[in-house]
NUDOVO-771600 format. One line per 2 residues: number of its first residue (from 1); for each residue x, y, z of C-alpha. Coordinates in nm, 2 decimals, decimal comma, m for minus. Layout:
! residues N
NUM> X Y Z | ...
! end
This chain:
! residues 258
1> 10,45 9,47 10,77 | 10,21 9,68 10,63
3> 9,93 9,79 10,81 | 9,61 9,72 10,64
5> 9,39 10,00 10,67 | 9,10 10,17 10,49
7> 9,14 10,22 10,18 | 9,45 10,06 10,02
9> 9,69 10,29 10,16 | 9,82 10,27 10,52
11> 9,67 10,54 10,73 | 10,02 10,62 10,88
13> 10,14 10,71 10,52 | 9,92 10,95 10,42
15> 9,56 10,93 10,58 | 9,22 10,72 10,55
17> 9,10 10,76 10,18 | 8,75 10,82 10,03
19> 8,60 10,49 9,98 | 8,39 10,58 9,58
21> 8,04 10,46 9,58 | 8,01 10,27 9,87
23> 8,01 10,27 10,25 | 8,16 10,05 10,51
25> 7,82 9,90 10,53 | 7,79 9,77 10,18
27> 7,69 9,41 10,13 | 7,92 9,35 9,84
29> 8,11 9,04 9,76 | 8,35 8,92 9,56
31> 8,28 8,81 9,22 | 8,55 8,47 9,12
33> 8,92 8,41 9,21 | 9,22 8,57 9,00
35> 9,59 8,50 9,04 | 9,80 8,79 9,05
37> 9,83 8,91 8,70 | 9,95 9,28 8,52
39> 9,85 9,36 8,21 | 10,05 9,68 8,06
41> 9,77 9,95 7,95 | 10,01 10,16 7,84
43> 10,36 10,19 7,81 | 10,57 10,51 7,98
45> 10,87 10,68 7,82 | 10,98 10,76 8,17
47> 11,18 10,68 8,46 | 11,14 10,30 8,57
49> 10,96 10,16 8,88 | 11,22 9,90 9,09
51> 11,27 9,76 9,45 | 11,39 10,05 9,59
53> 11,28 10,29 9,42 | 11,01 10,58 9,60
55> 10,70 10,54 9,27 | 10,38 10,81 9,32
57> 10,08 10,64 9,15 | 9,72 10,71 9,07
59> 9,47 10,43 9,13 | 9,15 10,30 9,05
61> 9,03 9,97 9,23 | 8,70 9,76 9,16
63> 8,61 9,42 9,31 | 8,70 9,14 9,06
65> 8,38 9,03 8,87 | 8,46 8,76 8,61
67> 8,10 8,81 8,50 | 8,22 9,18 8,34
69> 8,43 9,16 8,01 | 8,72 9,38 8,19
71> 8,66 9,21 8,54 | 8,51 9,51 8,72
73> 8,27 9,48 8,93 | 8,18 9,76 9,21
75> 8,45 10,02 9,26 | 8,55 10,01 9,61
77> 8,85 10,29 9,62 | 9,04 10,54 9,42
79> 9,32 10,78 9,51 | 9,62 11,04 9,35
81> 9,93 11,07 9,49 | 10,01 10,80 9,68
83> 10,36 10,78 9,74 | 10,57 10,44 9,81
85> 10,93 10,30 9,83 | 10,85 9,97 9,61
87> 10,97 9,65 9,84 | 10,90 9,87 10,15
89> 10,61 9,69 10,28 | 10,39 10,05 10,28
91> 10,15 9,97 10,07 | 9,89 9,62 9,99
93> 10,16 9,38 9,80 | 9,94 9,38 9,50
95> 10,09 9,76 9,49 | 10,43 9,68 9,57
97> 10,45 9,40 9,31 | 10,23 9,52 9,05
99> 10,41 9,86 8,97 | 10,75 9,72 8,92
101> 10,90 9,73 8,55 | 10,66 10,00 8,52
103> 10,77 10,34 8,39 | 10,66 10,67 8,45
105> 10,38 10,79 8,25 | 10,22 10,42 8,20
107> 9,90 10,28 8,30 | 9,88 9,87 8,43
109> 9,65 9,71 8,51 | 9,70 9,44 8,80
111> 9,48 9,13 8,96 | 9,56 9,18 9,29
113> 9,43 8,81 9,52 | 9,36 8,86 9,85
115> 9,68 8,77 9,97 | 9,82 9,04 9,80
117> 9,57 9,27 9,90 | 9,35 9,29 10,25
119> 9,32 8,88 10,27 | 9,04 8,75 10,53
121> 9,07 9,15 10,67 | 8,73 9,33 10,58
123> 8,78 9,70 10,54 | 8,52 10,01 10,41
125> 8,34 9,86 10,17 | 8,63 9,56 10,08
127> 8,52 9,22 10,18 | 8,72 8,96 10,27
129> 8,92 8,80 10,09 | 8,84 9,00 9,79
131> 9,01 8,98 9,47 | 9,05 9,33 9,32
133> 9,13 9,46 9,03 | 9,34 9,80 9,02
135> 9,41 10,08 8,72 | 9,77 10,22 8,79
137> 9,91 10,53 8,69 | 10,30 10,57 8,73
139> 10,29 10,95 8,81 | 10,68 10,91 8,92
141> 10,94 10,73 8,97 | 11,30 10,82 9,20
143> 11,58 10,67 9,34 | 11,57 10,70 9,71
145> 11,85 10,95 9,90 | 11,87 10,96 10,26
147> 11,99 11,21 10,44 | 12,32 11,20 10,62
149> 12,42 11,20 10,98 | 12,70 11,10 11,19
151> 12,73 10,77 11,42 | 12,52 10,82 11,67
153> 12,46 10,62 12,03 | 12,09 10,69 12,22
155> 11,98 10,49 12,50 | 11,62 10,47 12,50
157> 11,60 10,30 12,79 | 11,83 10,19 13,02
159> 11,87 9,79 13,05 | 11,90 9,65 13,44
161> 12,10 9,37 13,35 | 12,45 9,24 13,26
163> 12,65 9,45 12,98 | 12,73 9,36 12,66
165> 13,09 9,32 12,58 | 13,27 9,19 12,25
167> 13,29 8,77 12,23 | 12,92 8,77 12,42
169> 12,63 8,57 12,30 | 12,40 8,82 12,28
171> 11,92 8,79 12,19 | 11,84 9,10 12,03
173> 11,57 9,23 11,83 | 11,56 9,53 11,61
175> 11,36 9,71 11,37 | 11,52 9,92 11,07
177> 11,47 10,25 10,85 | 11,65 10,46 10,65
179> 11,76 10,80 10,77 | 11,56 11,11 10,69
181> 11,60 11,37 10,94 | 11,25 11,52 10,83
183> 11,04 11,26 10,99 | 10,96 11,19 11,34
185> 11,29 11,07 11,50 | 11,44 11,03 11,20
187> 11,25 10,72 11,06 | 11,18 10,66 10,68
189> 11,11 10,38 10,45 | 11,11 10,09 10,73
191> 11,31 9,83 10,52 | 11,32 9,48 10,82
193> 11,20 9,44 11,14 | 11,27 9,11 11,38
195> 11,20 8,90 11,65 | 11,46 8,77 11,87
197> 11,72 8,65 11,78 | 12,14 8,52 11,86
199> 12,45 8,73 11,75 | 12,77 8,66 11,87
201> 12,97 9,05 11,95 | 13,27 9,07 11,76
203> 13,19 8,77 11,49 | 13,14 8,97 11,18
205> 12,77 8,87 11,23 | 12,67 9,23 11,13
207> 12,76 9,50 11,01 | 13,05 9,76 11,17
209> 12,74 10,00 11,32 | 12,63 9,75 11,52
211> 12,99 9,65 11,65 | 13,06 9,96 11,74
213> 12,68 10,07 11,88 | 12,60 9,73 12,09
215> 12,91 9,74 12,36 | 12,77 9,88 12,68
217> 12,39 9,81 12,62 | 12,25 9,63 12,92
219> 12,01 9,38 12,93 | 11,62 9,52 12,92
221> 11,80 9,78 12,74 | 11,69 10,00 12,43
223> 11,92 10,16 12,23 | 11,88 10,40 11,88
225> 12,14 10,36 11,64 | 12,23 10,55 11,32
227> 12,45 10,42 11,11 | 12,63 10,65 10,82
229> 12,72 10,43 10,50 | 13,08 10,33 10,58
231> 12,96 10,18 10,88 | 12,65 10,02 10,72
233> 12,62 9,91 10,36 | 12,87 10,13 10,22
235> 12,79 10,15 9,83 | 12,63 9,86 9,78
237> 12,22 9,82 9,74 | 12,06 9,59 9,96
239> 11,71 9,57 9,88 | 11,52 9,86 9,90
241> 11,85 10,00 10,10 | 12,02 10,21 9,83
243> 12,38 10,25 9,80 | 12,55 10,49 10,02
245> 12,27 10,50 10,26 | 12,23 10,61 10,65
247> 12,03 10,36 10,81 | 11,84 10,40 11,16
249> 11,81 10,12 11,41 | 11,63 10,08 11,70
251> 11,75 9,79 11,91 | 11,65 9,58 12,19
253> 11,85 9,39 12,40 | 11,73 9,10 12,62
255> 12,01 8,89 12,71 | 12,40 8,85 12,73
257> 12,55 8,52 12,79 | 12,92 8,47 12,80
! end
């Protein structure tokens, strides 16, 4: 999940942003409801925005006003350069939807509701649930690469509990990125995250990496996984997981039952 900070860019991606012409204290409101809706401004000759795909855009973002012949009421945020894997979950949705089909070079603009946007969450200058309206620039468009690694095993934490072993019923939870050995421990795009949940070891339940990385772990445990391609996906795109990619796991174990 996204988290939804100030601004509409999640401060763990790249910072709080400027918030244009208001404050935080501003007692603006929203103007009407809008469904989500994109309207092509312009079209680009460039590369095309899809899941998966890491898009840089430039934005512009009022409050919807269905009083104004364009819908703009008070601008509330603008920004360059913010950078996304589309179907990632690291931007608002209205983002993540709204740029795809786009292609580099364009300019959209999208009706973003509030469930698509900050919902009954005020933030700098944004009521709640505000409807917003948003001018998008694609400024690029790439297929995402991770880098490569080997299988790895790390406990994070040792479990005090029984041990995991092949045919065992196991409650796990996890949460997944792909590799990029630039960031902090190795975590990129986040593409799923869970709550518990039943495997059986050994089923074909998931994928080889996990096979191979679970035996051993110990109840309580914690465990960090990465997982090179021909253990993972192979070449085949899963979402915003592109073909061929090493994946990182981190893994929680909270009971074995046999």
């Amino acid at each position: 999940m996204m988290a939804k900070t100030r601004g509409l860019m999640a401060i763990a991606t790249a910072g709080a942003l400027a918030v244009a012409g208001c404050t935080g204290q501003s007692p603006l409101a929203p103007g009407g409801f809008a469904f989500f809706a994109v309207t092509d401004i312009r079209v680009g000759t460039g590369a095309t925005a899809a899941i998966g795909t890491r898009v840089t855009i430039n934005y512009v973002a009022w409050l919807f006003d269905d009083d104004r012949t364009d819908d703009k009421g008070a601008q509330v945020d603008s920004g360059n350069g913010l950078t996304f894997v589309v179907g990632g979950s690291q931007t608002i949705g209205g983002f993540d939807q709204g740029v795809v089909g786009m292609r580099v070079g364009g300019l959209r603009r999208v009706i973003i509701p509030p469930d698509l946007g900050f919902g009954p969450n005020a933030t700098a200058g944004i009521p709640a649930e505000s409807v917003l309206v948003a001018d998008i620039t694609l400024v690029a468009a790439e297929p995402v690469v991770t880098d490569s690694a080997p299988f790895t095993i790390t406990d994070l934490k040792v479990g005090n509990g029984a041990v995991a072993a092949t045919g065992d019923v196991l409650v796990v939870a996890f949460g997944g990125w792909l590799y990029d050995k630039s960031r902090p421990d190795g975590k990129g795009a986040r593409f799923d995250t869970s709550g518990r949940f039943p495997l059986t070891l050994g089923a074909g339940q998931v994928i080889e990496g996990w096979e191979r990385g679970i035996p051993g772990m110990r109840e309580n445990g914690e465990r960090r996984l990465i997982i090179p391609p021909e253990l993972g996906f192979g070449n085949t795109q899963r979402g915003i997981i592109p073909a061929n990619a090493t994946l990182l796991f981190d893994v929680t174990l909270f009971t074995v039952n046999r």
